[in-house]
ZALO-972126 format. One record per residue: x, y, z of N, C-alpha, C in turn; residue in three letters. Coordinates in steps of 0.001 Angstrom, whole numbers, padded with zeros to 6 digits, always signed. Layout:
N
XYZXYZXYZALA
...
END
This chain:
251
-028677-018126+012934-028913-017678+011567-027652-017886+010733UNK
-028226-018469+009880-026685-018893+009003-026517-017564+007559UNK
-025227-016929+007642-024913-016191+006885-023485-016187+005935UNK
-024103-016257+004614-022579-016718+003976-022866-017690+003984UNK
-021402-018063+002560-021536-019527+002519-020510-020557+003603UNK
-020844-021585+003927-020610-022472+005149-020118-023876+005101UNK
-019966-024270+003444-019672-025199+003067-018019-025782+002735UNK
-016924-025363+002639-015796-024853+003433-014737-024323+004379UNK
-015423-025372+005695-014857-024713+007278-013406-025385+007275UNK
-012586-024542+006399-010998-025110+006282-010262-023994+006325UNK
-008841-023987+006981-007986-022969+006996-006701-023479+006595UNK
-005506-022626+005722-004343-023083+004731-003645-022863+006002UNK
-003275-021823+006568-002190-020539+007360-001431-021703+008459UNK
-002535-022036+009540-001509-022192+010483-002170-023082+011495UNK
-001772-024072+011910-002019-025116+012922-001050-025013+014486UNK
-002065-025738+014698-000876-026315+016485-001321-027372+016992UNK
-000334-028227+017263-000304-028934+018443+000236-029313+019632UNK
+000332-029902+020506+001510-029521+022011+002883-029649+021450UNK
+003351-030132+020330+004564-030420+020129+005210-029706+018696UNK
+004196-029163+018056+004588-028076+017037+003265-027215+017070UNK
+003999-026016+015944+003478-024933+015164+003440-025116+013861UNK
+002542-025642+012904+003238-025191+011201+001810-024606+010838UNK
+002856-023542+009799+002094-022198+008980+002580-022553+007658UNK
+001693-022755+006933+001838-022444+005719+002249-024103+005235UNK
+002039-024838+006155+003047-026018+005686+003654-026077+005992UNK
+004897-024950+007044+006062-025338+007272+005872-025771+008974UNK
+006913-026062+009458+007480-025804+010684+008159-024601+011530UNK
+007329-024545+012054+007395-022386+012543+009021-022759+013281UNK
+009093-023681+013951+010464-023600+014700+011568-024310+014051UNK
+011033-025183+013300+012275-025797+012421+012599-025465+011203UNK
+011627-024301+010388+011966-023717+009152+011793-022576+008707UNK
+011017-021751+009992+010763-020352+009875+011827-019952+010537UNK
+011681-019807+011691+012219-018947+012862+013281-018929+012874UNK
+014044-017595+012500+016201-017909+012553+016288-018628+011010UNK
+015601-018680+010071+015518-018897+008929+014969-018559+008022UNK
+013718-017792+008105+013323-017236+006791+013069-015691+007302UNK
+013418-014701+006317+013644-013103+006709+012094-012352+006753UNK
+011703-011581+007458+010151-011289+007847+009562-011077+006363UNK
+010126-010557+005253+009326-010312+004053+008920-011532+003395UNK
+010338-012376+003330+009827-013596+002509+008492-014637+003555UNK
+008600-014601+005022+007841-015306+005539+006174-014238+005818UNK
+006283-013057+005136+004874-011825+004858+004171-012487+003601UNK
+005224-012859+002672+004820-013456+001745+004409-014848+001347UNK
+005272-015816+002400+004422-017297+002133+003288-016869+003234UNK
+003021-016210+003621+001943-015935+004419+000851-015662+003687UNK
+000933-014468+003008-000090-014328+001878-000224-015004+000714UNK
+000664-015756+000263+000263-016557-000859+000516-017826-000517UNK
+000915-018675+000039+001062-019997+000817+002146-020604+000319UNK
+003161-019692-000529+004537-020124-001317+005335-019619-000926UNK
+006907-019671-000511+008091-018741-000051+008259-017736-001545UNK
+008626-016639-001553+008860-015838-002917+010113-016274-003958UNK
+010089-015843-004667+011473-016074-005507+012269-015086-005200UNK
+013568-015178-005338+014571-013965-005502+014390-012815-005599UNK
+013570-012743-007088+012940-011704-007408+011760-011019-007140UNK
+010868-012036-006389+009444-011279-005845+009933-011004-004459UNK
+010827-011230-003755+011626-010671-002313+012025-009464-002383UNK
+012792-009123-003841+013577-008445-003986+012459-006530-003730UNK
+011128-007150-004890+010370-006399-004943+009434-005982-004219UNK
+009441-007048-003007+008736-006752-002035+009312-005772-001038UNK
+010677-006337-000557+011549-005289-000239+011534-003895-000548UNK
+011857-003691-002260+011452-002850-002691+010042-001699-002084UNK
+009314-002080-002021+008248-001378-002392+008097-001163-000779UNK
+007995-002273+000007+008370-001710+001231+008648-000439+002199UNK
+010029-000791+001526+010446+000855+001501+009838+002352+001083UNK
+009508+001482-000032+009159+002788-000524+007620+003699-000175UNK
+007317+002869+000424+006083+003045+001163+005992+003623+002235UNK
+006612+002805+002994+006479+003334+004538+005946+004418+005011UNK
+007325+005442+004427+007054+007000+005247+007402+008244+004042UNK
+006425+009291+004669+006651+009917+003658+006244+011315+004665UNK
+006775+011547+006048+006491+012616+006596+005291+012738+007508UNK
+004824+013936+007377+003492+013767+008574+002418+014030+007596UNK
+001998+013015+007052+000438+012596+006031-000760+012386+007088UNK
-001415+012162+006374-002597+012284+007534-002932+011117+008448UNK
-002415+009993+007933-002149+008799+008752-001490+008837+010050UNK
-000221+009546+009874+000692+009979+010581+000147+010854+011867UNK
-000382+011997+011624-000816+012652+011884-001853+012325+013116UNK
-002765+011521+012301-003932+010888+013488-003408+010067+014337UNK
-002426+009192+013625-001393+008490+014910-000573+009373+015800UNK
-000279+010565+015857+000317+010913+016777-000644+011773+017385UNK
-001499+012553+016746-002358+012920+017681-003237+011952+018832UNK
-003650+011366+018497-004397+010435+019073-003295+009743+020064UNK
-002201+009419+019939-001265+009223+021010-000905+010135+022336UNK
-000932+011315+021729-001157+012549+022335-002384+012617+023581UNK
-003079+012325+023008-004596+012505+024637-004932+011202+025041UNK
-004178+009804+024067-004402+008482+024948-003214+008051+025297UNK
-001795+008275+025484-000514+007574+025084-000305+006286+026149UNK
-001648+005698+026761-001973+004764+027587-002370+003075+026094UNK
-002543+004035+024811-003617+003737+023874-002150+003435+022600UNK
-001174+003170+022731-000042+002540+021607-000942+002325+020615UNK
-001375+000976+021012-002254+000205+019596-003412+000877+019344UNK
-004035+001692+019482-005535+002547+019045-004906+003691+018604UNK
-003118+004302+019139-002482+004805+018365-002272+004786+016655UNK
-001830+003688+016707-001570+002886+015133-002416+002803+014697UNK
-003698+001843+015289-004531+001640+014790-005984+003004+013916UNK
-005650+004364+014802-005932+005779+013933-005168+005473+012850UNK
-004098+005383+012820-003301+006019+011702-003688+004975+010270UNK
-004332+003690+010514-004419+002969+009563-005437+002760+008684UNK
-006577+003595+010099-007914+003615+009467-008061+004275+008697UNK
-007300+005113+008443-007428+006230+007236-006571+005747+006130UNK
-005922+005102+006472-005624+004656+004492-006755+004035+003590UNK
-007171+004802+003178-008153+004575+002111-008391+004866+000740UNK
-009143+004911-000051-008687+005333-001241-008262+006375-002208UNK
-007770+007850-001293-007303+009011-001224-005692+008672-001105UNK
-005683+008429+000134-004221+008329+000840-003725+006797+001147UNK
-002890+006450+001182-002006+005300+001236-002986+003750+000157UNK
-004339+003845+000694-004695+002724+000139-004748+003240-001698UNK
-004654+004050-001941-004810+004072-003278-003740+003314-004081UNK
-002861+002461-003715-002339+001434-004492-003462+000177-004791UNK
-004137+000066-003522-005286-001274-003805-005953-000207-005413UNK
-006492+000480-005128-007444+001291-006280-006700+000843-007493UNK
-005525+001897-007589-004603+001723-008918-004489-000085-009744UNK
-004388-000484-008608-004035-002102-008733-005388-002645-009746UNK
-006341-002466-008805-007867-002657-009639-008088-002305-011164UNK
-007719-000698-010871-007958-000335-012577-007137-000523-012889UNK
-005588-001207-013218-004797-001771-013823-005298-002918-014376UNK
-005580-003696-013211-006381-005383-013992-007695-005334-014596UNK
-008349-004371-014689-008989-003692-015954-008824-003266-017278UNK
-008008-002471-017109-006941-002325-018231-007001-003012-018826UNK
-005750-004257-018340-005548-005085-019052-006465-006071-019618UNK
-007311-006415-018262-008505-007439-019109-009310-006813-020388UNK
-009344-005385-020357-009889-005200-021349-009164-004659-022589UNK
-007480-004386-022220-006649-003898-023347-007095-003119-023811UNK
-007799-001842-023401-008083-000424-023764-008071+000758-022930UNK
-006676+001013-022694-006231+002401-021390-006809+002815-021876UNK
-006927+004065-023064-007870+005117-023414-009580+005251-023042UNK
-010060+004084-023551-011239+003894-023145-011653+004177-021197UNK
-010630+003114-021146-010638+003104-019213-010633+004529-018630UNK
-009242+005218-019333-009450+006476-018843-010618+007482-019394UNK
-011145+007217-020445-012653+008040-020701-013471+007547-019896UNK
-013880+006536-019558-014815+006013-018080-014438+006899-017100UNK
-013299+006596-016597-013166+007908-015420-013342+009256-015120UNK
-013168+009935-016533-013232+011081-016839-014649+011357-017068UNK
-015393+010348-017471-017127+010879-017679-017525+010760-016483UNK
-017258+009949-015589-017535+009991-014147-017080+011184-012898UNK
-015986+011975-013937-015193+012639-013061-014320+012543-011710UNK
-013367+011156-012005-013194+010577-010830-011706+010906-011613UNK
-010451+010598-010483-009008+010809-010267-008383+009760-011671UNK
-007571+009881-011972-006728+008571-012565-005743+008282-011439UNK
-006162+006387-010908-005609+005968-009988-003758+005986-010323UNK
-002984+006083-009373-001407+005597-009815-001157+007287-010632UNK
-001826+008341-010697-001196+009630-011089-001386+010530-010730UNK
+000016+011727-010707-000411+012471-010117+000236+012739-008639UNK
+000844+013665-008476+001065+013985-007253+000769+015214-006172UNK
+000559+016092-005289+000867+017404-005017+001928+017816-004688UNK
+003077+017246-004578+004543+017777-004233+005550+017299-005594UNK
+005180+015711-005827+006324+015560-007079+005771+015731-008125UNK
+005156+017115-008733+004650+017522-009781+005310+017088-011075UNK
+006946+017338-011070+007883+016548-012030+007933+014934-011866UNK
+007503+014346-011280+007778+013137-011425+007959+012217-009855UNK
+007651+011211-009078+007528+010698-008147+008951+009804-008485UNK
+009669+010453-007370+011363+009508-007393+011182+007791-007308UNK
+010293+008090-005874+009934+006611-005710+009716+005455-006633UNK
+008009+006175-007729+007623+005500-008757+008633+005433-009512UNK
+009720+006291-009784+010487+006532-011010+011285+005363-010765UNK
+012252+005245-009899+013099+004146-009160+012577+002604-009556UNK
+011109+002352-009001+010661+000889-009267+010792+000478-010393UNK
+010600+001489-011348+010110+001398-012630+011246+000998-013124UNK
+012226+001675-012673+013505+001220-013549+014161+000082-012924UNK
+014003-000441-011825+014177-001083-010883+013982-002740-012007UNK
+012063-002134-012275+011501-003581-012592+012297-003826-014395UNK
+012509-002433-014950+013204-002858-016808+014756-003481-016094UNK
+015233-003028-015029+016373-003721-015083+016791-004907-014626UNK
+015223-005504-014131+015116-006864-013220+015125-007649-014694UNK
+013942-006764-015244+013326-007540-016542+012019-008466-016349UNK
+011486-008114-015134+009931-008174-015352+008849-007430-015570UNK
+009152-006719-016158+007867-005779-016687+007401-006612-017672UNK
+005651-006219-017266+004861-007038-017461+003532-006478-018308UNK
+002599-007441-018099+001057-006686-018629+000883-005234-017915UNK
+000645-005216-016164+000691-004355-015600+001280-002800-015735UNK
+002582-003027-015689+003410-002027-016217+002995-001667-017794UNK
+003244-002406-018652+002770-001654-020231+001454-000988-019726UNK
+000443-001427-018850-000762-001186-018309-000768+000206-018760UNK
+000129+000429-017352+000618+001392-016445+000627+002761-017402UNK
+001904+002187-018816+002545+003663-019469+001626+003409-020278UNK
+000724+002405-020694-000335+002797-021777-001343+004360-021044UNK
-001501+004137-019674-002773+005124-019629-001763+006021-019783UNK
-000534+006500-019211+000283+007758-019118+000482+008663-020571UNK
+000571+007275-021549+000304+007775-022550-000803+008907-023158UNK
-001922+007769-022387-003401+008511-023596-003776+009641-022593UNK
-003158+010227-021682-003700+011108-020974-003792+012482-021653UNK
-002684+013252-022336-002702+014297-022923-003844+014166-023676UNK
-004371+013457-024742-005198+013424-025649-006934+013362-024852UNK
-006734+012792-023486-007907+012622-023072-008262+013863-021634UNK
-007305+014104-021115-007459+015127-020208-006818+016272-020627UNK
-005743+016522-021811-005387+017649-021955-004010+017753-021290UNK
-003119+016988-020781-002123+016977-019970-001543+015831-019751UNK
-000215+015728-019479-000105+014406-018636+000108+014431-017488UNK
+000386+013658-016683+000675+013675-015288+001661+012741-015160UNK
+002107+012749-013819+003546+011507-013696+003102+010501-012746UNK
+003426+009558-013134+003396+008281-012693+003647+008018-010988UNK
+002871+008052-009759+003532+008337-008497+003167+006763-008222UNK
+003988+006559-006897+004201+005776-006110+002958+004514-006136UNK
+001777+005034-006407+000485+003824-005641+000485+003581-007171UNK
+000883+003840-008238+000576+003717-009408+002093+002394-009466UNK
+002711+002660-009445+004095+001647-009698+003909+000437-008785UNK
+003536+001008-007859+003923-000535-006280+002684-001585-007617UNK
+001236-001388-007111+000247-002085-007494+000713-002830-009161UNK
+001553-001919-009974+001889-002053-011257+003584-003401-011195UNK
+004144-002809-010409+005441-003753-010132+005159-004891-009073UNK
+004207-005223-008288+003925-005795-008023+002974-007207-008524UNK
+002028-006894-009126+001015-007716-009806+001977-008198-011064UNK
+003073-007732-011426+003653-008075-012280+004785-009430-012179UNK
+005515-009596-010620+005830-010389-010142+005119-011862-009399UNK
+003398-011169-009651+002952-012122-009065+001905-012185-007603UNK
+002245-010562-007143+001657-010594-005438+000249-011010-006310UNK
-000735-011248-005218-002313-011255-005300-002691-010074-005422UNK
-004124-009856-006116-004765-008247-006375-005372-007873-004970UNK
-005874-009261-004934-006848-009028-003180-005863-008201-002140UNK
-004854-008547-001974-004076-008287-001266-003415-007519-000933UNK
-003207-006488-002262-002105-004946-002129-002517-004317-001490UNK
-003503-003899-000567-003869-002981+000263-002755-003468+001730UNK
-002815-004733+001756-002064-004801+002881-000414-004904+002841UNK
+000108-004860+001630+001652-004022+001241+001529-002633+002122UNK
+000872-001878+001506+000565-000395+002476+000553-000315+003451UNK
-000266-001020+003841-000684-001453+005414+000536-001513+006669UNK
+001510-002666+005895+002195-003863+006519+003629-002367+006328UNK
+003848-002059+005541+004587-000573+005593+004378+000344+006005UNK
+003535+000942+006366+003399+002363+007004+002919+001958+008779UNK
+002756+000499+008967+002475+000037+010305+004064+000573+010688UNK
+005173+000263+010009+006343+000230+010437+006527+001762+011151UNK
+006155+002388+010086+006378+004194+009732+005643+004735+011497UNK
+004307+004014+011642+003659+004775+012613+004260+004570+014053UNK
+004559+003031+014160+005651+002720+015518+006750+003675+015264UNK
+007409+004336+014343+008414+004889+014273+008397+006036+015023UNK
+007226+006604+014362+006523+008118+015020+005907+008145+016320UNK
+005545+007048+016620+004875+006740+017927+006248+006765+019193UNK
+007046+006371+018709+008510+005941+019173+008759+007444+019488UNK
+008643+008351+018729+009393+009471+018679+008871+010617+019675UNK
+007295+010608+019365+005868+011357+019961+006272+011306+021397UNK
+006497+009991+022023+006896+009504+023478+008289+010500+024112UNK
+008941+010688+023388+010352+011299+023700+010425+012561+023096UNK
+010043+013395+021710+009520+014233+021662+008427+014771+020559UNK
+007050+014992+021862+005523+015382+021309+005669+016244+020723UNK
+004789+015923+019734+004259+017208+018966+002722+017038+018641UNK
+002109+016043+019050+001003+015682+018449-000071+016622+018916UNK
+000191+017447+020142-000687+018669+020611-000343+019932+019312UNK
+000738+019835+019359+001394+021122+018461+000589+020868+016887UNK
+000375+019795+016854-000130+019631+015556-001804+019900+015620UNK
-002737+019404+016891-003684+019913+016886-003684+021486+016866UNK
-003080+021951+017243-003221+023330+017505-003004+024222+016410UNK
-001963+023823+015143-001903+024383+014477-003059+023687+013334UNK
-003704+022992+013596-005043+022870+012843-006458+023627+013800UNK
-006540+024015+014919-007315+024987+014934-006926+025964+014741UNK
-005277+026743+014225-004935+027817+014181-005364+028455+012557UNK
-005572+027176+011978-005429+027269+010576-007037+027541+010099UNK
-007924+026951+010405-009235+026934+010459-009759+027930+010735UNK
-010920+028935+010126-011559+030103+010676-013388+029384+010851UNK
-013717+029779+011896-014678+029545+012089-015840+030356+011063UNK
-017058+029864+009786-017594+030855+009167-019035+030483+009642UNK
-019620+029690+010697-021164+029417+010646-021895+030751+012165UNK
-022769+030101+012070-024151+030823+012770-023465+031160+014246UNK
END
């Protein structure tokens, strides 16, 4: 049964033959390897171009700023789940990733989306009255701990006026921050999934793609914790203080 279309059985990424490897076009042993640094070769990966200076710089950037941010719920399921399989490393990680979604970590893909909305349609206000009649979040705002302001987001932001690529995205960005008082009654601050998706698309990454910035960062974060869980657990301690926390109210 043929499903999808089938008329394009071609791949860009990566070849072999007994006497080479090339990805992307290049030569994995004569121009990658011991030569290009894992971000810039994350990036001719995803876009089939080495980055510029400046889209390295920001990839780097955001990187970081991603990764880790404590025991979130990603975290969390990765170490628990390490905890009753620690036979299970990779189904380790692999908990912790399934849950980035559009709540927690993946909400940069989200933000990213209604940014290139935004702009295609050059009316934040409007965009944010759509959301609000729907009763849904404003993606990229908003925090529960950096109520004053997300350091992280704050950092890129100034990061990207002092690179000097701020872009459609970014004006995007402070256009909705703007119309928020007038449309919700308040503003909110600009956090982290709101800047990456915003400083990013502005340099150029792909839209398809920002989910796996997140991804490709907090993979780092969970080996970290996984690293740690091994030498010292807590991932029982953490179940436990979630049935401690929980009261049972049914039949």
């Amino acid at each position: 049964m043929r499903i999808g279309k089938q008329d394009a059985p071609f791949t860009a990424i990566c070849t072999s033959d007994a006497e080479t490897i090339r990805v992307r076009g290049h030569d994995l042993c004569g121009e990658i390897i011991g030569k290009m640094d894992f971000t810039s070769y994350f990036w001719l990966l995803v876009t089939g171009a080495p980055p510029s200076s400046t889209q390295k710089f920001f990839a780097d950037a955001v990187l970081a700023a991603i990764a880790e941010h404590g025991l979130v719920p990603s975290v969390v399921a990765t170490r628990m789940t390490y905890a009753a399989a620690p036979e299970a490393f990779h189904g380790a990680v692999a908990a912790g990733l399934l849950g980035c979604g559009s709540v927690v970590l993946g909400s940069a893909e989200v933000a990213g989306r209604f940014l290139a909305d935004v702009v295609a349609s050059g009316d934040a206000e409007a965009a944010v009255r759509a959301l609000r009649a729907e009763k849904k979040a404003i993606p990229g705002f908003g925090h529960p701990q950096h109520s004053d302001g997300d350091p992280r987001a704050n950092l890129l932001l100034k990061l990207a006026a002092d690179h000097s690529i701020e872009g459609p995205h970014i004006a995007a960005l402070r256009a909705i921050g703007d119309c928020l008082p007038s449309v919700i009654g308040r503003s909110l601050p600009i956090n982290v999934n709101g800047a990456i998706p915003a400083v990013m698309l502005d340099v150029g990454f792909p839209l398809a793609a920002l989910k796996g910035i997140s991804l490709l960062a907090r993979t780092a974060s969970l080996i970290a914790h996984l690293q740690e869980e091994s030498e010292r657990p807590i991932g029982f301690m953490l179940s436990g203080a979630a049935a401690a926390a929980i009261s049972y109210d049914g039949l």
